[in-house]
C-alpha positions in Angstrom: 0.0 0.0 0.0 1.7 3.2 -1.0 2.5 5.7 1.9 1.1 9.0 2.3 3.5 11.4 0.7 3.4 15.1 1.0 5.8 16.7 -1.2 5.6 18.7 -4.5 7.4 16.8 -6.5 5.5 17.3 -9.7 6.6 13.7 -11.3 5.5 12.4 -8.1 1.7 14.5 -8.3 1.5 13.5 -12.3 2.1 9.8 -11.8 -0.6 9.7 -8.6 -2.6 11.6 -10.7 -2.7 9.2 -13.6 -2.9 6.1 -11.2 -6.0 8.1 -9.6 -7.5 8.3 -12.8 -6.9 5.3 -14.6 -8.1 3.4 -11.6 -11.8 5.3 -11.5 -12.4 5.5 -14.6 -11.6 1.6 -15.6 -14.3 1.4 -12.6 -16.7 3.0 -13.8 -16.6 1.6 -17.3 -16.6 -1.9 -15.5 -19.8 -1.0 -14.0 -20.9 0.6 -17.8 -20.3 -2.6 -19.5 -22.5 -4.5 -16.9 -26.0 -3.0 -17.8 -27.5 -4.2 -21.1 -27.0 -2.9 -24.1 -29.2 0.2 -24.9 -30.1 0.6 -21.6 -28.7 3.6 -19.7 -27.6 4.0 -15.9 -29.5 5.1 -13.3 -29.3 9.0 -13.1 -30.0 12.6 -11.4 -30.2 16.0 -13.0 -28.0 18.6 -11.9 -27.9 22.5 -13.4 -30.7 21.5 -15.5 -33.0 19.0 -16.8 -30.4 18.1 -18.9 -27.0 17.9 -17.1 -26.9 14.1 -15.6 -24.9 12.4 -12.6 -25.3 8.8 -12.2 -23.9 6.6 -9.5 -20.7 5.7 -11.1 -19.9 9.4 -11.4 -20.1 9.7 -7.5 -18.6 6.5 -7.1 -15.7 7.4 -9.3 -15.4 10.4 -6.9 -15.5 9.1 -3.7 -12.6 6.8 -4.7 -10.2 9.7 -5.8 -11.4 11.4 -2.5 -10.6 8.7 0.1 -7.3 7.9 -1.4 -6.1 11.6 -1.8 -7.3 12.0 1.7 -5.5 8.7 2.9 -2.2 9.6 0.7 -2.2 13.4 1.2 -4.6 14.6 4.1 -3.5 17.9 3.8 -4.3 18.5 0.1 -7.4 20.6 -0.4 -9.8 18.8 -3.0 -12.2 20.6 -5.3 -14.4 17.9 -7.0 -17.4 18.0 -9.2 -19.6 16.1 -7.2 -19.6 17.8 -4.2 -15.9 16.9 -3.0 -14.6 20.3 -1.0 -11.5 19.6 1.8 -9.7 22.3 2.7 -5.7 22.3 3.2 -3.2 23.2 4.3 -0.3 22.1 1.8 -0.5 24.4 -0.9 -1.6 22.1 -3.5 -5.2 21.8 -4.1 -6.5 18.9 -6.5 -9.3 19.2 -9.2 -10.9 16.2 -9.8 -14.1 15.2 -12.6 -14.7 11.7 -12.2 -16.7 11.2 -15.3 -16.2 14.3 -17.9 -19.1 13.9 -20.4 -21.6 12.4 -18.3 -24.3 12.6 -21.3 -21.8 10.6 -23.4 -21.6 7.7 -20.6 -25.2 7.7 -20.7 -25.7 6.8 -23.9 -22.8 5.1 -23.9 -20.6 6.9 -26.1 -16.9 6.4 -25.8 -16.2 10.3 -25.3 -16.0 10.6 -21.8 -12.3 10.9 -19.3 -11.4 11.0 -15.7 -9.9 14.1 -14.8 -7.5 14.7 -12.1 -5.3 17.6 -11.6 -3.0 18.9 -9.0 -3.3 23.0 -8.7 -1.5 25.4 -6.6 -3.7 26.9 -3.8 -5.0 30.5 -4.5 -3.0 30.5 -8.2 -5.2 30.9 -11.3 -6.5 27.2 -12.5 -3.3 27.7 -15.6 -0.4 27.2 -12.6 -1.4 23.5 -12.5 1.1 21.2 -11.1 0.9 18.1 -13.0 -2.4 16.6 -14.2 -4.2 13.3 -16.0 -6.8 12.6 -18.4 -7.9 8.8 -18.7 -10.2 7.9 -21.4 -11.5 4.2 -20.6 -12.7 3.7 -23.6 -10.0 4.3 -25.8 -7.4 2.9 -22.8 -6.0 6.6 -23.6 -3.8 8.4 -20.9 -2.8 11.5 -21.6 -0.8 13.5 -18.7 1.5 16.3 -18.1 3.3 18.4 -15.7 4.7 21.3 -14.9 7.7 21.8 -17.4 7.9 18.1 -18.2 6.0 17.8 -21.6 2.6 16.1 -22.4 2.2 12.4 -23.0 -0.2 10.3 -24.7 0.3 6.6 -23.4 3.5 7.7 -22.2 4.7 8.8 -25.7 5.3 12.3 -26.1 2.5 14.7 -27.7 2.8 17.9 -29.5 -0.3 20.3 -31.1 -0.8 21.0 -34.6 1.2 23.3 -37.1 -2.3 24.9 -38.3 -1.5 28.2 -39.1 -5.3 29.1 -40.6 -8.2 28.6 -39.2 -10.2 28.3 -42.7 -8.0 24.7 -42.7 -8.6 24.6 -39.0 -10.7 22.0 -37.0 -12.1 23.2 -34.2 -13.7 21.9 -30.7 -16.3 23.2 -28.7 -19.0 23.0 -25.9 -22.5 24.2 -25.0 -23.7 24.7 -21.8 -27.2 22.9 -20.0 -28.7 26.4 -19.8 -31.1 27.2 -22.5 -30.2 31.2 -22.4 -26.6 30.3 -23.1 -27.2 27.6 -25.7 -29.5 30.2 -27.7 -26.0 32.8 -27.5 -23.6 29.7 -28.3 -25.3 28.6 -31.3 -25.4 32.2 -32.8 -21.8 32.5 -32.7 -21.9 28.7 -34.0 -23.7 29.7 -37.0 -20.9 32.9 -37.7 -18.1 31.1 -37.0 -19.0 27.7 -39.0 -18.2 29.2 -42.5 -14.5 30.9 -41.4 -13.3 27.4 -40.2 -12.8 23.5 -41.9 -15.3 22.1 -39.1 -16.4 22.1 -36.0 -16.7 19.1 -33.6 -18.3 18.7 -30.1 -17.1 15.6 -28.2 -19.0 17.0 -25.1 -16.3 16.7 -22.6 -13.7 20.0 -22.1 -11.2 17.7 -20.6 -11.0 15.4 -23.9 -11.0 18.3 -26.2 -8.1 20.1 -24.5 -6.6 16.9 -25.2 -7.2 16.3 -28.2 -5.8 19.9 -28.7 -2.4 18.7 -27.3 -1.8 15.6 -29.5 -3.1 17.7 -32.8 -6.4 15.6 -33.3 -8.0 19.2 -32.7 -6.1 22.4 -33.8 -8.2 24.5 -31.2 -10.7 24.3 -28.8 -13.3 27.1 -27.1 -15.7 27.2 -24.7 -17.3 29.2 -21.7 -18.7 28.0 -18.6 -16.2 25.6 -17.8 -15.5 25.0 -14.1 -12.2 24.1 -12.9 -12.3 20.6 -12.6 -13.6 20.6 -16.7 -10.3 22.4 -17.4 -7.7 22.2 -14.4 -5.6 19.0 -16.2 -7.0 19.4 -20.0 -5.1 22.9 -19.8 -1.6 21.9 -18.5 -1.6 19.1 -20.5 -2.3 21.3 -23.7 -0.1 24.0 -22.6 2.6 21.7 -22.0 2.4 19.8 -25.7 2.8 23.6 -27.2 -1.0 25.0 -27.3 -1.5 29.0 -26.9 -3.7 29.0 -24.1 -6.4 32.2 -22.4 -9.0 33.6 -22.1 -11.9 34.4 -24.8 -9.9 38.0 -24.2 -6.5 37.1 -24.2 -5.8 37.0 -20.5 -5.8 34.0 -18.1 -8.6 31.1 -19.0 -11.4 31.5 -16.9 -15.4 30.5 -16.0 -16.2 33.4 -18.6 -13.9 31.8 -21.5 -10.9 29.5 -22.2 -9.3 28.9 -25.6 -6.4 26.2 -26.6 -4.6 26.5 -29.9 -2.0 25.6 -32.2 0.1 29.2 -31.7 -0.6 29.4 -35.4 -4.1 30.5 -35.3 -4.9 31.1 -31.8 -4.7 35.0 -32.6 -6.8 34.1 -35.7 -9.4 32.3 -33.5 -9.8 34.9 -30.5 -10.6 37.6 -33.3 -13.2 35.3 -35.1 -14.5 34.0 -31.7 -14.9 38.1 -31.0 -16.6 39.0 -33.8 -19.0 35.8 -33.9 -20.3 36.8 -30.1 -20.9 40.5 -30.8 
């Protein structure tokens, strides 16, 4: 049984990260595969009628939490459902046991485990190290501070896009109907400036995808920390441009990940599609 361990060693934080995440999400896709086919899990509502939880995404959780608190107990946590320790460390995890709920629902393979070690009080970009596990796929992609991005321990780099009419692009919609009405609108003006557009419906395997080039660029507003905490670094640290829908420091109003070749490009069009 590994021994509680408080330092900062960001190899250390990456590779409990991945173990953390790796470990929940092959869980919950154990528990997936049990139900029949067709036939969707059990489920809550959360922001809306249409944002799910289901048992495996608390479960997932709880699992995270316990062993953080049992390795590090004085970590603060931050976790989607619910999770909120405070510490006294400096290091503050963000954890999304199942990012893209509505895909694990139906089923879909699109959904990750999300687990990201953060500096206390620092914007969510001064990550420490951080994991995304896509069950599915068997797909680990991690990073961490100043070490590079991995996919399955290989390294990952973004794409060489330098315009976004060749560009493929990710995005998101929020639950909210007033907010889905304002994000298809700049949808509908952005669509014919790019190649495509693609929405996975999970932040943290979109920043990904961003990182490894399988995306050139990603947007989207609304996010919370744990969507974004580990999906950032990891882009960040395979070469992505990474802010703000203004330029500044990603946040719950906006965050963007690019190939440096069109993020400029991107934040002008994004501008122009929202006024």
């Amino acid at each position: 049984m590994p021994r509680a361990d408080q330092s900062a060693d960001p190899t250390k934080l990456r590779t409990l990260a991945e173990g953390l995440a790796r470990t929940a999400g092959t869980a919950a896709l154990a528990g997936r595969r049990e139900l029949p086919i067709g036939q969707p899990p059990a489920h809550d509502t959360k922001s809306s009628l249409t944002d799910p939880v289901t048992e495996f995404d608390r479960a997932a959780e709880a699992y995270i939490v316990n062993e953080l608190r049992r390795l590090r107990p004085n970590d603060a946590i931050v976790g989607e459902e619910g999770a909120a320790d405070i510490g006294t460390s400096g290091i503050e995890w963000h954890i999304d046991p199942i990012d893209g709920t509505a895909n694990f629902l139906y089923d879909l393979p699109a959904w990750c485990t999300s687990v990201a070690a953060v500096r206390s009080g620092r914007p969510i970009t001064d990550a420490i190290a951080g994991a995304v596990y896509v069950p599915v796929t068997d797909e680990m992609f991690s990073a961490h501070a100043g070490g590079g991005a991995t996919l399955n321990n290989l390294p990952i780099s973004v794409s060489k896009a330098d315009a976004i009419s060749m560009s493929l692009i990710g995005t998101g919609f929020s639950y909210l109907d007033d907010r889905r009405v304002l994000q298809a609108n700049r949808i509908g003006s952005l669509l014919p400036q790019v190649r495509d557009i693609r929405r996975y419906g999970s932040a943290a395997i979109d920043l990904a995808f961003v990182a490894c080039g399988r995306l050139d660029a990603y947007f989207e507003e609304h996010l919370n920390s744990w969507d974004m905490a580990a999906g950032l670094l990891i882009a960040n640290e395979a070469g992505a441009e990474v802010s703000g829908f203004d330029g500044g420091v990603p946040d719950e109003l906006g965050a963007v990940a690019a190939a440096p070749g069109i993020h400029a490009a991107l934040l002008a069009a994004i501008k122009v599609a929202s006024s």
